[in-house]
DSSP file (Angstrom, degrees, kcal/mol; ACC not computed):
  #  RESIDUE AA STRUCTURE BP1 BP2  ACC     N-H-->O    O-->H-N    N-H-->O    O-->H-N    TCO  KAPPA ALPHA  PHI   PSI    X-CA   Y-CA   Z-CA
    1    1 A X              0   0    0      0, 0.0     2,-0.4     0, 0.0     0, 0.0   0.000 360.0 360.0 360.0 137.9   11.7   36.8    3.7
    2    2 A X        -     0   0    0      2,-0.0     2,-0.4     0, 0.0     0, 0.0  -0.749 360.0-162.1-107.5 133.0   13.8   35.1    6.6
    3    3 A X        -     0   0    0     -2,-0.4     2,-0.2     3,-0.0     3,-0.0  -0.992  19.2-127.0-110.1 147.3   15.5   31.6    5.1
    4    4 A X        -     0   0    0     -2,-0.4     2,-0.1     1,-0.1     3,-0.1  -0.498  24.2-106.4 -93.8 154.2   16.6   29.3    7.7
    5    5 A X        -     0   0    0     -2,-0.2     2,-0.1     1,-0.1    -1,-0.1  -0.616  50.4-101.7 -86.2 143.3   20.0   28.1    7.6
    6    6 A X        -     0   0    0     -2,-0.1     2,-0.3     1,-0.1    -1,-0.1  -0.313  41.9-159.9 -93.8 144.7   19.7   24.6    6.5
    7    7 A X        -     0   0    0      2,-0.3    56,-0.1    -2,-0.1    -1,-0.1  -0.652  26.9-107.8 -94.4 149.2   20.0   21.7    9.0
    8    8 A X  S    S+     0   0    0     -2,-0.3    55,-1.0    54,-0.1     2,-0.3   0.721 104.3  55.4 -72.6 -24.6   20.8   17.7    9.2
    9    9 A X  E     +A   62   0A   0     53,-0.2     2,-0.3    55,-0.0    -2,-0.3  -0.887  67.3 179.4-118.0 159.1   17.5   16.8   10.0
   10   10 A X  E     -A   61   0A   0     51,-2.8    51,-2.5    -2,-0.3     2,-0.5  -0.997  29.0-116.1-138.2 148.6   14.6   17.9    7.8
   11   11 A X  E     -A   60   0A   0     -2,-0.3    49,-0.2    49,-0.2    48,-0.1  -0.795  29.2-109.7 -96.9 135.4   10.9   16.9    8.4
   12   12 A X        -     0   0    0     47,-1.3    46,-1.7    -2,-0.5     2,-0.1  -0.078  34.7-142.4 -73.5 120.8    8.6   14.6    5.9
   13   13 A X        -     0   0    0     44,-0.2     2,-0.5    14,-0.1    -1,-0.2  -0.282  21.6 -89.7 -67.2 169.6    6.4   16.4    4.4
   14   14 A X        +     0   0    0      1,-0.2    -1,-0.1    -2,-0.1    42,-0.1  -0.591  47.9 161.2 -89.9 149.1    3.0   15.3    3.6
   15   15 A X    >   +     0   0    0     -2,-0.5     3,-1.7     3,-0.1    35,-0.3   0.774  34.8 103.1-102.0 -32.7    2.7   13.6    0.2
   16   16 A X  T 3  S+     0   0    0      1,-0.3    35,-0.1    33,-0.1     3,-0.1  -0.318  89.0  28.7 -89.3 129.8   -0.8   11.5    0.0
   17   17 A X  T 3  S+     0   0    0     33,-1.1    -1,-0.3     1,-0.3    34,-0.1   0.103  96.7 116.9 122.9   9.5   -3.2   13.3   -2.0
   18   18 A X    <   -     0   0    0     -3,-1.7    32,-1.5    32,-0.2     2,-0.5  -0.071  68.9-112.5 -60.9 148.4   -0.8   15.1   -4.1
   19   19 A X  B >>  -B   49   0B   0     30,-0.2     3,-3.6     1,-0.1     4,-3.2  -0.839  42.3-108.1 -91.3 152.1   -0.2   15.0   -8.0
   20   20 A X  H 3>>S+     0   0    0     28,-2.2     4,-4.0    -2,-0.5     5,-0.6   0.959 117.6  45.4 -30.0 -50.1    3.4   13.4   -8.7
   21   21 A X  H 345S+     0   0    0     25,-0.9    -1,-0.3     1,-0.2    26,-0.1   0.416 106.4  51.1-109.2  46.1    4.6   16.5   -9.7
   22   22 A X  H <>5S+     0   0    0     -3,-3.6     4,-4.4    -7,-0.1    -1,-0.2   0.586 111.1  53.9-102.1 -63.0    3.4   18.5   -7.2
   23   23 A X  H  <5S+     0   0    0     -4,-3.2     4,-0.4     1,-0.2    -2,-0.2   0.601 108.9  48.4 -58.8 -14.5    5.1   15.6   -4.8
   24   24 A X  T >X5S+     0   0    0     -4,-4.0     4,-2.1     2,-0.1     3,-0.8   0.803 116.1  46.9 -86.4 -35.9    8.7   16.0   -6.5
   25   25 A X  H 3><S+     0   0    0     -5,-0.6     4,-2.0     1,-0.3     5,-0.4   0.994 119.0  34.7 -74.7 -34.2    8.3   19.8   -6.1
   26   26 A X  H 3X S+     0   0    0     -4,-4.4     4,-0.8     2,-0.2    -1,-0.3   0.832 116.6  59.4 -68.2  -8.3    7.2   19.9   -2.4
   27   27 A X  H <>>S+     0   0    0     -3,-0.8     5,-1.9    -4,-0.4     4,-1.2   0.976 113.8  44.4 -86.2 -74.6    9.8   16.6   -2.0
   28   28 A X  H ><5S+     0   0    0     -4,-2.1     3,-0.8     1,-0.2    -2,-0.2   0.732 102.8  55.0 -28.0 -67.1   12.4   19.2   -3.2
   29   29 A X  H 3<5S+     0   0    0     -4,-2.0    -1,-0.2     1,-0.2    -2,-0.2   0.781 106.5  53.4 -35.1 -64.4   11.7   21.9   -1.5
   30   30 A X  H 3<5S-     0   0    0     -4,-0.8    -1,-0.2    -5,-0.4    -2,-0.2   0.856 111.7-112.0  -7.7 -67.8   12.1   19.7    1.9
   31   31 A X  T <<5S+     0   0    0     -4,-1.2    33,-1.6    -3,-0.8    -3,-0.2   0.408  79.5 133.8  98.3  11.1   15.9   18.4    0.8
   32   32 A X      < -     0   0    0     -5,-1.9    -1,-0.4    32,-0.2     2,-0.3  -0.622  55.0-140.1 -87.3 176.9   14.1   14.9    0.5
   33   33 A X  E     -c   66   0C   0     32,-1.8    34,-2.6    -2,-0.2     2,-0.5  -0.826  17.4-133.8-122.6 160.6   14.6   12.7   -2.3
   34   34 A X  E     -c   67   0C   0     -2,-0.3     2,-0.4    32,-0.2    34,-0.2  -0.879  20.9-179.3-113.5 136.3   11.2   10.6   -3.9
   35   35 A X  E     +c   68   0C   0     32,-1.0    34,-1.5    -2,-0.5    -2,-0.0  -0.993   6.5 179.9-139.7 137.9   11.4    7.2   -4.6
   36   36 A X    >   +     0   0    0     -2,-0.4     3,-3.6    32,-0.2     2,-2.6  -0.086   9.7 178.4-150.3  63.3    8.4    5.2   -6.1
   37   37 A X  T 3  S+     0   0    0      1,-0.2     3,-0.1     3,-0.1    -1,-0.1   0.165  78.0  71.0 -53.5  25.3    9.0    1.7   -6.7
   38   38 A X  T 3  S+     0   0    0     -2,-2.6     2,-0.2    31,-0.4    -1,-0.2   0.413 105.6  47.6-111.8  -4.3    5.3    1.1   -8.0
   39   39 A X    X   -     0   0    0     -3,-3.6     3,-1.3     1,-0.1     6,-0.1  -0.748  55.6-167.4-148.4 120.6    6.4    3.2  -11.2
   40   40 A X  T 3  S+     0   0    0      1,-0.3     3,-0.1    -2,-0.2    -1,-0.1   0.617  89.2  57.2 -54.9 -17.1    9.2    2.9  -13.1
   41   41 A X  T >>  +     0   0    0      1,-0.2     3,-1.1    -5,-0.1     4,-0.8  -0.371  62.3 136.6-103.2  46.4    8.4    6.4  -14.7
   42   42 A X  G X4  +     0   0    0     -3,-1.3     3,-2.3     1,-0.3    -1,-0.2   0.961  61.7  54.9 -53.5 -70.9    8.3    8.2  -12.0
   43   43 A X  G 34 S+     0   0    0      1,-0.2    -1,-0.3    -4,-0.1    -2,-0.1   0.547 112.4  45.3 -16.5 -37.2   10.1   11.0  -13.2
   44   44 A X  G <4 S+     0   0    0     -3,-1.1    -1,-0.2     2,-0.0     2,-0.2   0.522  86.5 101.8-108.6 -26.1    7.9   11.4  -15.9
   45   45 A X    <<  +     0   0    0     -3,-2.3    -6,-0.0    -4,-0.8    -3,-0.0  -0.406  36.0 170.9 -81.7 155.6    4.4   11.0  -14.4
   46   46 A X        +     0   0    0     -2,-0.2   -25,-0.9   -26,-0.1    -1,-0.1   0.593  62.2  31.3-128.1 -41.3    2.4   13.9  -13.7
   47   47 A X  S    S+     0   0    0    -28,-0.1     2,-0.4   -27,-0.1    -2,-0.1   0.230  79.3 113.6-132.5  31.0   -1.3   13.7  -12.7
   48   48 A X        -     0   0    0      1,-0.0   -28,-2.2    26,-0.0     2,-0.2  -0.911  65.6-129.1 -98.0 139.7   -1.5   10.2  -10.7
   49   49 A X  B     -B   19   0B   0     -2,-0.4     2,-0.5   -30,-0.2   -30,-0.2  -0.359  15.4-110.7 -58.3 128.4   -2.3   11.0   -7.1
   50   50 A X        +     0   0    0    -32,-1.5   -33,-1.1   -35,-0.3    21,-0.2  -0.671  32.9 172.9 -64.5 112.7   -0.1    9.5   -3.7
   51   51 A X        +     0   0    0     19,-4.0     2,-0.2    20,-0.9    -1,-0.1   0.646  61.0  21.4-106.6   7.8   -1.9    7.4   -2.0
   52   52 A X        -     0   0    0     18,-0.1    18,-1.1    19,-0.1     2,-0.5  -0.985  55.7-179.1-158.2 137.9    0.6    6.4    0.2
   53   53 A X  E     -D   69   0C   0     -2,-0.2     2,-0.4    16,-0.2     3,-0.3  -0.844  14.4-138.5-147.8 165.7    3.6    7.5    1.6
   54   54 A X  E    S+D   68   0C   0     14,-2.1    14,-0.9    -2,-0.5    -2,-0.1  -0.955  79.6  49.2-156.3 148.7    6.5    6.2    4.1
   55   55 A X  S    S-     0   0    0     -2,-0.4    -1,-0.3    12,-0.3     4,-0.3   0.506 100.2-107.1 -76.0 144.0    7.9    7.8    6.2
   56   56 A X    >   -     0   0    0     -3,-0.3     3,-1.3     1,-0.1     2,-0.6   0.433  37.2 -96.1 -10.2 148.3    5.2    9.4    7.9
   57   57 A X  T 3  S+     0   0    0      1,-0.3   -44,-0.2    -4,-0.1    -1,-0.1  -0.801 111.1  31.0 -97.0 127.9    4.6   13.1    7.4
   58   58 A X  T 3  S+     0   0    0    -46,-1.7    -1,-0.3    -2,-0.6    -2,-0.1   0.062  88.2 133.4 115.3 -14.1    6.1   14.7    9.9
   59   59 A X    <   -     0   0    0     -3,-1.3   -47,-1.3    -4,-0.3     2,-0.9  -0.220  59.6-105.3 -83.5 134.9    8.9   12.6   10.7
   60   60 A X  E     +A   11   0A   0    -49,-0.2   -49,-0.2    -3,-0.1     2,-0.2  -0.502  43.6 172.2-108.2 140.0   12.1   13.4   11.2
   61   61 A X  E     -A   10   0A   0    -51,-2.5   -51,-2.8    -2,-0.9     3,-0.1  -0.520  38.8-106.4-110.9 154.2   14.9   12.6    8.4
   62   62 A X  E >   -A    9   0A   0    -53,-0.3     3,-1.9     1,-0.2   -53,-0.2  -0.271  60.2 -95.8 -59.2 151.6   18.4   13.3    7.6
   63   63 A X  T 3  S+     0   0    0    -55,-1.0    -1,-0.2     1,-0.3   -31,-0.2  -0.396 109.6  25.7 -78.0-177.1   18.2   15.6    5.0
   64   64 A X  T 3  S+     0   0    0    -33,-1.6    -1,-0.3     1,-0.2   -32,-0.2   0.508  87.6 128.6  69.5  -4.5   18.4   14.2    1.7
   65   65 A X    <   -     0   0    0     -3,-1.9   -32,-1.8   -34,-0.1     2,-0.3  -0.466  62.0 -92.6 -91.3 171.0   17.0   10.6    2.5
   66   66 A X  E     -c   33   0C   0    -34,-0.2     2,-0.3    -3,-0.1   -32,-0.2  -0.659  23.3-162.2-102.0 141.0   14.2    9.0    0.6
   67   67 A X  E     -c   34   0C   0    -34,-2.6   -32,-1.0    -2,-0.3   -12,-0.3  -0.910  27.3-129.0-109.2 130.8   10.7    9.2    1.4
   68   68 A X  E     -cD  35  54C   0    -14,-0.9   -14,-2.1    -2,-0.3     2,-0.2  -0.371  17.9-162.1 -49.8 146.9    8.5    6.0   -0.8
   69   69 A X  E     - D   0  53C   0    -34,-1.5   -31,-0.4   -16,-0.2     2,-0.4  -0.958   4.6-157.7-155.6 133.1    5.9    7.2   -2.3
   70   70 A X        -     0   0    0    -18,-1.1   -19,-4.0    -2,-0.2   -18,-0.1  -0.824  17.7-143.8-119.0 108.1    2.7    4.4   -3.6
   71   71 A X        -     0   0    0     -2,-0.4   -20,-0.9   -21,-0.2     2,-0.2   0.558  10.6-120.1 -57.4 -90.2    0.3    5.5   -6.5
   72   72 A X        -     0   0    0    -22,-0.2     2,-0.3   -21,-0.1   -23,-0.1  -0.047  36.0-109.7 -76.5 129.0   -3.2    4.8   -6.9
   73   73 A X        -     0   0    0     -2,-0.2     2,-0.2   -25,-0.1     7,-0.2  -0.421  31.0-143.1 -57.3 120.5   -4.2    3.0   -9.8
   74   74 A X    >   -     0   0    0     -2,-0.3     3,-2.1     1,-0.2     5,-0.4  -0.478  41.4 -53.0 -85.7 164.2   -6.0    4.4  -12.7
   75   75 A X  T 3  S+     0   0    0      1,-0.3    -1,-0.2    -2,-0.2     5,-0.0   0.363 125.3   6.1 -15.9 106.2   -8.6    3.4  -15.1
   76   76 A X  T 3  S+     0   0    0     -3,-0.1    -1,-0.3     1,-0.1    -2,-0.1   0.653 102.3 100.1 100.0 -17.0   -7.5    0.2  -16.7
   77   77 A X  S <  S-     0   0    0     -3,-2.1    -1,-0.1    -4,-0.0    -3,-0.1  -0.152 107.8 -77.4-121.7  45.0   -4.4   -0.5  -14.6
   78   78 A X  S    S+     0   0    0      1,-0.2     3,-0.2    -5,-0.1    -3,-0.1   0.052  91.2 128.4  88.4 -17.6   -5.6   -3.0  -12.1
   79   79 A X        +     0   0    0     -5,-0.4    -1,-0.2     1,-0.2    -5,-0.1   0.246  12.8 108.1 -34.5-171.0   -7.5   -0.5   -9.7
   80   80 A X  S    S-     0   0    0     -7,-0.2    -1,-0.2     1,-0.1     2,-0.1  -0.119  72.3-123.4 115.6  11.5  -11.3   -1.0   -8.5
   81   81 A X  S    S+     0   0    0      1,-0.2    -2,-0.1    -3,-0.2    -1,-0.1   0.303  79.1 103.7 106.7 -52.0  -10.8   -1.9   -5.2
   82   82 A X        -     0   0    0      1,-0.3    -1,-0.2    -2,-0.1    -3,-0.1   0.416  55.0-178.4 -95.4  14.2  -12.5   -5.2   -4.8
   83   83 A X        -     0   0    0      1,-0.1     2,-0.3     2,-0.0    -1,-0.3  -0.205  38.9 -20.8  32.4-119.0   -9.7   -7.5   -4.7
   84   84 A X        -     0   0    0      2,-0.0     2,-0.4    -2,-0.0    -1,-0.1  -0.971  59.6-161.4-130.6 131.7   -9.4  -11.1   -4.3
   85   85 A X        -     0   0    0     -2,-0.3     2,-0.1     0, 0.0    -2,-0.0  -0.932   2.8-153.7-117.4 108.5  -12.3  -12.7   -2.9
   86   86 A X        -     0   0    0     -2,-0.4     2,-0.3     1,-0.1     3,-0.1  -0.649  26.5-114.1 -81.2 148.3  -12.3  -16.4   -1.2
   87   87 A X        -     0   0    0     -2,-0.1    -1,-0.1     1,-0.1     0, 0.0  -0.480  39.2-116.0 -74.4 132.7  -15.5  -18.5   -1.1
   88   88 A X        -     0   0    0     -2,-0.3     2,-0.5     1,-0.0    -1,-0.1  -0.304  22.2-136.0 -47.8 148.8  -16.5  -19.0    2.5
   89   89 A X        -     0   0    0      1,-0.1    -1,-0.0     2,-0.1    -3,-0.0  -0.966  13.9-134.6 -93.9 135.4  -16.6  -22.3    4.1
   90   90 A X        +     0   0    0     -2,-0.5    -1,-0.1     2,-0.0     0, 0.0   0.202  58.8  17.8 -56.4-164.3  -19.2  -23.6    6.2
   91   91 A X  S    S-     0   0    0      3,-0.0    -2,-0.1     2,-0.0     3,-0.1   0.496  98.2 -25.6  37.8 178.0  -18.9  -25.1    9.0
   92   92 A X  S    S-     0   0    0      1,-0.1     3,-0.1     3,-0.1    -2,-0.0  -0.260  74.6 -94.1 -49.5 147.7  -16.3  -25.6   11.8
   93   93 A X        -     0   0    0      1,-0.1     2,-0.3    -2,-0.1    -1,-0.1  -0.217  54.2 -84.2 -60.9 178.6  -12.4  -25.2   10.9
   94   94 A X  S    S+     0   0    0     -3,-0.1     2,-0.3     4,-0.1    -1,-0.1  -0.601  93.4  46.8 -61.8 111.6  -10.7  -28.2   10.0
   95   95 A X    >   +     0   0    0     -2,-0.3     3,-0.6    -3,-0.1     2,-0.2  -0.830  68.5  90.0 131.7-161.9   -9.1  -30.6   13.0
   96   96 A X  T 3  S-     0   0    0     -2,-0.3     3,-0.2     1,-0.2    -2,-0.0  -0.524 107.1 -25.4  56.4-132.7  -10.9  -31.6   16.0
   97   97 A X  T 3> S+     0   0    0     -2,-0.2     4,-2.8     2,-0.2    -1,-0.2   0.518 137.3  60.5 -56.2 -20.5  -13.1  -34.9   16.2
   98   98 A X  T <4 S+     0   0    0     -3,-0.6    -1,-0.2     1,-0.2    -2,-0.2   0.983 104.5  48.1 -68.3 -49.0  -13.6  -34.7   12.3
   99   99 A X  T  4 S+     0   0    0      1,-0.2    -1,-0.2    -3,-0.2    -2,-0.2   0.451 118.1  35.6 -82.1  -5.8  -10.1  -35.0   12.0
  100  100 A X  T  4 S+     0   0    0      1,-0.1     2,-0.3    -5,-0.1    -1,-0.2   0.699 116.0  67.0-107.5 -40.9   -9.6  -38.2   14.4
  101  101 A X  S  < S-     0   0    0     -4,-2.8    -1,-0.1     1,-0.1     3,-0.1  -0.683  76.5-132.8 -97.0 137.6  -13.2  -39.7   13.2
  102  102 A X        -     0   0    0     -2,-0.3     2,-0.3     1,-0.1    -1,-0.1  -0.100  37.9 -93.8 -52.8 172.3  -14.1  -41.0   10.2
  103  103 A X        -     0   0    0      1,-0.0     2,-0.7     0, 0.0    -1,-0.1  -0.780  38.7-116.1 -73.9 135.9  -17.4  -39.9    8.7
  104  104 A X        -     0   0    0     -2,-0.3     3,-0.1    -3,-0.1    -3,-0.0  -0.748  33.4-152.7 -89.4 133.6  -20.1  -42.0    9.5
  105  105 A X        -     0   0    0     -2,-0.7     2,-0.4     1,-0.1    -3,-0.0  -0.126  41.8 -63.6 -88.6-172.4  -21.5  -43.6    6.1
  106  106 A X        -     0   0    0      1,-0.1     3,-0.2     4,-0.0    -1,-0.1  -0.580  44.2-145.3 -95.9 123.9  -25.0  -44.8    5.5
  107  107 A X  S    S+     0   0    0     -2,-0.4     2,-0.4     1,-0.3    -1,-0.1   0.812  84.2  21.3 -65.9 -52.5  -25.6  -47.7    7.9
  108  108 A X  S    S-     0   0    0      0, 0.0    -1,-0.3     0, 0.0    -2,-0.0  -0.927  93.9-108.7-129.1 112.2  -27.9  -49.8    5.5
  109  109 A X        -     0   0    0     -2,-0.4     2,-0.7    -3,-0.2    -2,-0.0   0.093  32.0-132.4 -40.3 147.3  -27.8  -49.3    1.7
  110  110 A X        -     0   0    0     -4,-0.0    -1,-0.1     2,-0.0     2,-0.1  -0.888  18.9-138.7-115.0 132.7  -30.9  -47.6    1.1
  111  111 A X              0   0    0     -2,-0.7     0, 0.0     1,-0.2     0, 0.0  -0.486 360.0 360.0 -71.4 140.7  -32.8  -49.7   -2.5
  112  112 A X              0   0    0     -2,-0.1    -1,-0.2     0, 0.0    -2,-0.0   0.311 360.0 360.0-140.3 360.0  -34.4  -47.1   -4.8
């Protein structure tokens, strides 16, 4: 087995679909370092998936610099996905003639 004599630049591997400690060994292996500022236990997690990763895989890095690395959320920890939803508005945006004219109000009070 031929090893190649190690070099200044090294290229990102790919991370995203990985378990954590799947992504420190293949990180290692590389000469990158892992950084994962969406868990504070990094070190310690084991079977949450990457779902994200920066810099690109393929890229090339000094060795030794840090690659980010984003979890997915599991069961219970803010996942599902649907986010935060605003109610629509009707109508035309805000400004034009609306915004210069008053509304016109009811002409004749109407008796009931």
């Amino acid at each position: 087995m031929r090893i190649p004599p190690e070099t200044p630049e090294v290229r990102v591997p790919r991370l995203v679909g990985l378990m954590a400690m799947d992504a420190r060994a293949t990180a290692e292996a590389r000469g990158v370092v892992l950084a994962a500022p969406d868990r504070p236990d990094f070190p310690w997690t084991v079977v949450d998936y990457v779902a994200r990763q920066y810099p690109r895989p393929g890229t090339e890095i000094p060795r030794g610099a840090v690659v980010t690395v984003w979890f997915e959320h599991g069961e219970g920890e803010g996942g599902g996905g649907a986010g935060v939803r605003e109610p629509l508005r009707g109508g035309p945006p805000p400004g034009g003639l609306r915004r210069e004219l008053d509304e016109p109000g009811e002409p004749f009070p109407v008796a009931r």
